[in-house]
C-alpha positions as a Markdown table, in Angstrom:
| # | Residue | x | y | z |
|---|---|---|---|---|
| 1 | Unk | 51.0 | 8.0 | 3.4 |
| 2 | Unk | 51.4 | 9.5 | -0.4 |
| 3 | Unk | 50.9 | 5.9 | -1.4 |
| 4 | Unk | 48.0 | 5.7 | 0.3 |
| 5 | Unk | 46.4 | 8.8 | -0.6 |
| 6 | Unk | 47.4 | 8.0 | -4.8 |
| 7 | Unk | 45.4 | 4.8 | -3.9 |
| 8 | Unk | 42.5 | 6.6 | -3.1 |
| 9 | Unk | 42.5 | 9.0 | -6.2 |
| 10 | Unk | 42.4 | 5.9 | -7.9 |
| 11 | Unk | 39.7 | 3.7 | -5.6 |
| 12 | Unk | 41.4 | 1.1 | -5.0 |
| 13 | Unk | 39.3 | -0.7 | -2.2 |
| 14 | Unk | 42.0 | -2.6 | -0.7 |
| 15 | Unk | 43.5 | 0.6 | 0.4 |
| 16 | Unk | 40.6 | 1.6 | 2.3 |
| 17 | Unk | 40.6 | -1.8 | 4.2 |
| 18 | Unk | 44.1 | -1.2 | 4.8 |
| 19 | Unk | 43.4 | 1.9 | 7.2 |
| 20 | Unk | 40.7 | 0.5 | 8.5 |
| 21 | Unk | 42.4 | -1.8 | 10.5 |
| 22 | Unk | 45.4 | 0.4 | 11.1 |
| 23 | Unk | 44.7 | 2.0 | 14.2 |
| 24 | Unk | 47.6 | 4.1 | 13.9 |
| 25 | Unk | 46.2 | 6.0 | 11.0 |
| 26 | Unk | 43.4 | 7.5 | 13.3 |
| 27 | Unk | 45.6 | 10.7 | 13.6 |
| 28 | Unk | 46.5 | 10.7 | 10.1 |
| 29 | Unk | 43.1 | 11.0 | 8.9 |
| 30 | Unk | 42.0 | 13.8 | 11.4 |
| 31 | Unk | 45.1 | 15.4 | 9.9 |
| 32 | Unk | 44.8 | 15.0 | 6.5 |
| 33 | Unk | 40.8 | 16.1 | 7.0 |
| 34 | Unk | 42.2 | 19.2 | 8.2 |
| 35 | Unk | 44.4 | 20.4 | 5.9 |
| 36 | Unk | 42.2 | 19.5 | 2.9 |
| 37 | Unk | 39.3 | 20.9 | 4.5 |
| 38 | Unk | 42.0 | 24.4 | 5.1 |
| 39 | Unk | 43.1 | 24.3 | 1.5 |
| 40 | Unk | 39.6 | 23.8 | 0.3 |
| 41 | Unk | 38.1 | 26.6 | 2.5 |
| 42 | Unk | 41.5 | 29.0 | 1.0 |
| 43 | Unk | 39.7 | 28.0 | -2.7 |
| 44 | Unk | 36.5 | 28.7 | -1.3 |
| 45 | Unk | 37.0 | 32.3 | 0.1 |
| 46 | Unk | 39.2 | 33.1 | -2.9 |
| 47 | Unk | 37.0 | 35.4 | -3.8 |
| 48 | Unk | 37.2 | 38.4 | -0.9 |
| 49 | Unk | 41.0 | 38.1 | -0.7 |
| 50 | Unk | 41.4 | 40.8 | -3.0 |
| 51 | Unk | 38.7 | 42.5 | -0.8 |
| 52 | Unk | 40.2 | 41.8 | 3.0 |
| 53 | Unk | 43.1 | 39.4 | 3.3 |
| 54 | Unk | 42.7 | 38.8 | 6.8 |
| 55 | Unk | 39.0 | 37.6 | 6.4 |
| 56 | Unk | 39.8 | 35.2 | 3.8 |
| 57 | Unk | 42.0 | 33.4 | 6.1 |
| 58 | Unk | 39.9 | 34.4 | 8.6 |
| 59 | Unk | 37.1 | 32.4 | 7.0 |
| 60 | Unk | 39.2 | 29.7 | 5.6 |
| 61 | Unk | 40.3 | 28.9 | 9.5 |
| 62 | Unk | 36.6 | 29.0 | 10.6 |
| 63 | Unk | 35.3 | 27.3 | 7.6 |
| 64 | Unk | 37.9 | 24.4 | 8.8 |
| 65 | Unk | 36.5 | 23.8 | 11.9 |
| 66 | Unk | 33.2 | 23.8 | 10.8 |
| 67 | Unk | 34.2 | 21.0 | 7.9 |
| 68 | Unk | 35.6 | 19.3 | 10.6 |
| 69 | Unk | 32.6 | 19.3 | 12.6 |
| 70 | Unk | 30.4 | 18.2 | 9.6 |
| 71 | Unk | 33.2 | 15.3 | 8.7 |
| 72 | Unk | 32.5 | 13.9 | 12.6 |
| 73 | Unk | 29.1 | 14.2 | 12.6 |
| 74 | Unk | 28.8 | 12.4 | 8.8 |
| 75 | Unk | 30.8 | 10.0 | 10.3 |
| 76 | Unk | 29.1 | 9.3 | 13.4 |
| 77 | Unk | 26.4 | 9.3 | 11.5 |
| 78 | Unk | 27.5 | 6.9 | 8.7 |
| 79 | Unk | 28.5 | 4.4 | 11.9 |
| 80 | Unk | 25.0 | 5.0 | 13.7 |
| 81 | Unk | 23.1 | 4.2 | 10.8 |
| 82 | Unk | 25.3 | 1.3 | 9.7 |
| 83 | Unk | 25.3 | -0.4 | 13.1 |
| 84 | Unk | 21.3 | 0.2 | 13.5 |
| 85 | Unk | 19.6 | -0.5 | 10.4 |
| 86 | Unk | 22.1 | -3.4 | 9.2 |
| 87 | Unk | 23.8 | -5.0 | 12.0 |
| 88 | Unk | 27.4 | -3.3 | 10.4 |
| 89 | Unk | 30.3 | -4.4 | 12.9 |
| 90 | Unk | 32.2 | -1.1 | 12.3 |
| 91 | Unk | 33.4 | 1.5 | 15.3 |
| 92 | Unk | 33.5 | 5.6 | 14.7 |
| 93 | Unk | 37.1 | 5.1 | 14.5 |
| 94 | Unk | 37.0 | 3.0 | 11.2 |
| 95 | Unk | 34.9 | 4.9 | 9.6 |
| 96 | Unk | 37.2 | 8.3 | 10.2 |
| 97 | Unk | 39.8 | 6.4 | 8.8 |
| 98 | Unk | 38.6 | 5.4 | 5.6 |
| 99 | Unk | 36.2 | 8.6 | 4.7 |
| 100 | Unk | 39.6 | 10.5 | 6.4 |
| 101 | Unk | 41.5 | 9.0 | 3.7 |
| 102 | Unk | 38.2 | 9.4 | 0.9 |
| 103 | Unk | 37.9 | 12.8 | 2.0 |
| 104 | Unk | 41.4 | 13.9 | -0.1 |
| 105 | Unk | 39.5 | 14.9 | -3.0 |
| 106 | Unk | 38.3 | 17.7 | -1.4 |
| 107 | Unk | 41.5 | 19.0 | -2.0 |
| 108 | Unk | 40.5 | 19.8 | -5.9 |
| 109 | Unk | 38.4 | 23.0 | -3.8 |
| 110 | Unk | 42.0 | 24.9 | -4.0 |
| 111 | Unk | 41.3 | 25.4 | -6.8 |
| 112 | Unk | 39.0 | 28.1 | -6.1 |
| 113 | Unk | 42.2 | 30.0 | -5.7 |
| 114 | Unk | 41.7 | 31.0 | -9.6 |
| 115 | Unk | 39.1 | 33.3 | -9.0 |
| 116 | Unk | 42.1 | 35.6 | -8.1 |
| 117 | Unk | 43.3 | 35.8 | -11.8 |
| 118 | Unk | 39.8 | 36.8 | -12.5 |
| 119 | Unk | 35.6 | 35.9 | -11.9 |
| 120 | Unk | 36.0 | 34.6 | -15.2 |
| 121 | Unk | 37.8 | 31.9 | -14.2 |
| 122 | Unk | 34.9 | 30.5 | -12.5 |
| 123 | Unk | 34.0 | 29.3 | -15.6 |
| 124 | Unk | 36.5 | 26.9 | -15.9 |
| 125 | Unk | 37.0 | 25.8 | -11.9 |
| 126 | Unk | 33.6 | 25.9 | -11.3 |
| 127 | Unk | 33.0 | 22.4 | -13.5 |
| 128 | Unk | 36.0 | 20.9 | -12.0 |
| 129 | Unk | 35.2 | 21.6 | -8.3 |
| 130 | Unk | 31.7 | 20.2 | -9.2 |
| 131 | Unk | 32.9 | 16.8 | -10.9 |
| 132 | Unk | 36.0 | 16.6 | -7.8 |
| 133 | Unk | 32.7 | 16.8 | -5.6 |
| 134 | Unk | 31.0 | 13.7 | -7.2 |
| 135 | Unk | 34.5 | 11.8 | -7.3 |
| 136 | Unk | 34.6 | 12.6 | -3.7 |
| 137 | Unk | 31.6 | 11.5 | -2.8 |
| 138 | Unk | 32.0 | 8.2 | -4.7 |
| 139 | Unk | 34.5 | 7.9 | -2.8 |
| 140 | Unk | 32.7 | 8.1 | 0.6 |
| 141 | Unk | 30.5 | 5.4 | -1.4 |
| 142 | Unk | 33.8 | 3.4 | -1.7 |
| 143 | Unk | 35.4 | 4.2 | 1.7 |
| 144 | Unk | 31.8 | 3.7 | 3.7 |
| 145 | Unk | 31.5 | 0.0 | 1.7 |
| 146 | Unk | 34.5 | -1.2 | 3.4 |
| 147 | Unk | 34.5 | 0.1 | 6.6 |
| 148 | Unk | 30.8 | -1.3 | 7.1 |
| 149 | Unk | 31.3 | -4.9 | 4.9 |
| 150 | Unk | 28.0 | -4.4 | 3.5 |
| 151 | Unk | 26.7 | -4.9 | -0.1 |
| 152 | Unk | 26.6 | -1.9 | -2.2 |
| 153 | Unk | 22.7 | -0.6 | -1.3 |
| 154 | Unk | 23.2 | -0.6 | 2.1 |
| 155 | Unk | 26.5 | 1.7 | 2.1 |
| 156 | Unk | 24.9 | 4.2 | 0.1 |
| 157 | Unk | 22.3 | 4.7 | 1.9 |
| 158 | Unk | 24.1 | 5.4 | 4.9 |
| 159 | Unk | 26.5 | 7.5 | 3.2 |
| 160 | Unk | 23.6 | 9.7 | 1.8 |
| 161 | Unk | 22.5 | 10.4 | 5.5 |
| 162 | Unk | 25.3 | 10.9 | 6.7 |
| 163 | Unk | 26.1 | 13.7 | 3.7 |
| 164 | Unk | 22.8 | 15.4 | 4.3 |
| 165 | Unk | 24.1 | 16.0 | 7.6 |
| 166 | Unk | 27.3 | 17.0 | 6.3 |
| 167 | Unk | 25.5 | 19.4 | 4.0 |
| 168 | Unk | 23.4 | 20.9 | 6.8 |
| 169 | Unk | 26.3 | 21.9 | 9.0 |
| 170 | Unk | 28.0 | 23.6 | 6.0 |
| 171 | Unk | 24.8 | 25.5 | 5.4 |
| 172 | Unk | 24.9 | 26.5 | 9.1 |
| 173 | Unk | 28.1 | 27.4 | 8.8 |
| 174 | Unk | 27.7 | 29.5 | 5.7 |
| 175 | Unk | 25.0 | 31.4 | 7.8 |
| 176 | Unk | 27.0 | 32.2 | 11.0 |
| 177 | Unk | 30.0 | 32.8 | 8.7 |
| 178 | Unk | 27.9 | 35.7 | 6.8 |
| 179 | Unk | 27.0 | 36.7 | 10.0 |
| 180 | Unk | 30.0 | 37.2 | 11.3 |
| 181 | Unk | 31.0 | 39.1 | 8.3 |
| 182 | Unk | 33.4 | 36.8 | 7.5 |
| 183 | Unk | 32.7 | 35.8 | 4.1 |
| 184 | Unk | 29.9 | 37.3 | 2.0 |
| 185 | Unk | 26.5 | 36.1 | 2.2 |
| 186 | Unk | 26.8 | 34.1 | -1.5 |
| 187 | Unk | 30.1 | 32.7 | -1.3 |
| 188 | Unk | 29.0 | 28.6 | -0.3 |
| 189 | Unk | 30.9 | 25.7 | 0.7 |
């Protein structure tokens, strides 16, 4: 699995093609969507667990489940779309697989943990977190292209809907989490 995950920090394709057809990795990606999406949530509450302990992992536990929720639905979403507009031969299993196995550079989020030291330190994660977010979603680019065996346009596109939907669910979830009182109304995913 390590070598795996080194192989997607560093995009090699055949990795992603790899998992694909390894069935047995279905679990494994669920799993390592969860704890990224835990550690990345811990980064992104950071900044009230000076505040209230217990509603940063509080939030961090409820922010999981809601990334979780977003992962499926971009991925149902991704296969949908694939399978519709360009005749993709690809099942929702594949595709959790190989954006499972994108999705570890979500992990670079932890780093939000800084903001502990100090809000200054913003300054210097902030940038990070924001280029790990691009990388990542290159990666989605990357991971979406071999699961669906389509030229680059096509996995793009679907990968882009499939974010957007991604993106509304963490919005939603930045709303109920405020509501709840579980994170302040400006922290964001």
């Amino acid at each position: 699995m390590i070598q795996r995950i080194i192989s997607a920090f560093t995009f090699n394709t055949g990795v992603y093609k790899e998992v694909e057809e390894d069935a047995a990795f279905t679990p494994t990606a669920w799993m390592i969507v969860a704890v990224v999406s835990f550690f990345s949530q811990l980064g992104a509450y950071a900044i009230i667990a000076k505040q209230d302990g217990g509603r940063w992992i509080l939030g961090a536990f409820g922010g999981t489940v809601f990334a979780l929720v977003g992962f499926a639905l971009g991925a149902l979403i991704i296969s949908w779309a694939g399978k519709t507009f360009f005749n993709a031969q690809v099942t929702f299993e594949e595709l959790v697989r190989t954006l499972g196995l994108a999705y570890v550079w979500n992990i670079i989020g932890f780093l939000g943990i800084v903001a502990l030291v100090g809000p200054a330190s913003a300054c210097i994660t902030g940038p990070i977190r924001f280029i790990a977010g691009i990388m990542g979603l290159i990666a989605w680019f990357v991971a979406a292209k071999e699961a669906l065996d389509l030229e680059w346009p096509q996995p793009i596109g679907t990968v882009i809907i499939g974010w957007v939907a991604t993106l509304v669910v963490s919005m939603i979830a930045s709303a109920v989490m405020a509501l709840f009182w579980l994170v302040p109304a400006s922290v964001q995913y």
